[in-house]
N, C-alpha and C positions, 0 to 999 in steps of 0.2 A: 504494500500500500504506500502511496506515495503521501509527502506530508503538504501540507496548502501553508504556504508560507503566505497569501495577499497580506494577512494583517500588518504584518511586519514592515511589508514593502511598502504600504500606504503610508503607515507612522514614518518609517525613512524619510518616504517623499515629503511627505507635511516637513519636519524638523529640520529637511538639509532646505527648504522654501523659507521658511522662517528664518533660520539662518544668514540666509544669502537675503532675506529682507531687511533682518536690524546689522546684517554686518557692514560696518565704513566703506568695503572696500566693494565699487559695484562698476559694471559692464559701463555705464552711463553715469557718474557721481553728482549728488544733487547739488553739491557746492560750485558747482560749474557749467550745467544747465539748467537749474533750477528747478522748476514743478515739471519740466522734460524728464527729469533725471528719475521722478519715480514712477517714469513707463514702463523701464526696465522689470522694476521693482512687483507692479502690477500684472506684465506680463508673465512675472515666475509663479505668484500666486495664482494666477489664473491657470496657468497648467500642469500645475501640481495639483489644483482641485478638481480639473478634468481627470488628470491620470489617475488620481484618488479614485473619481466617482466609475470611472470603467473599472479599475482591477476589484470593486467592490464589488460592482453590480455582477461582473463576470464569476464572482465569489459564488455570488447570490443564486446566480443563473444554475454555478455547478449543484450547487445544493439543493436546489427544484429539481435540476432534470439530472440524476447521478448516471452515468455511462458504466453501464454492464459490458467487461471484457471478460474472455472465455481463453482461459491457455490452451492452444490449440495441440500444445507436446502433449497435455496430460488429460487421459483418459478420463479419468475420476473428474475432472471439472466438466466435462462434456456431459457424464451422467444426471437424470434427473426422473 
């Protein structure tokens, strides 16, 4: 059985967004283009909440509709 890491990777996402929001050091710095400077800032948030909300829903989605695999080596899993 394989393990569902999404949660993990969503919290990543959030944390390394947040991050890169309150950190000084940015792609565009606001001390130099002013209310320009947190486009940047708004672009990371905004796709870190997209990426958040697909790897969620796709969470979501596997746990509504679970996929039945049959090892096809082994006899015993084919029986029923």
């Amino acid at each position: 059985m394989q393990r569902d890491h999404s949660k993990l990777k969503a919290v990543l996402i959030g944390l390394g967004a947040l991050l890169y929001t309150a950190s000084p050091i940015d792609l565009i710095p606001e001390i130099i283009a002013g209310p320009l400077g947190f486009g940047d800032d708004a672009a990371v948030l905004i796709g870190a909440g997209v990426a958040i909300y697909r790897i969620l829903k796709a969470r979501a989605d596997r746990r509504r509709h679970p996929t039945v695999t049959v090892n096809e080596g082994d006899p015993a899993a084919n029986r029923r």
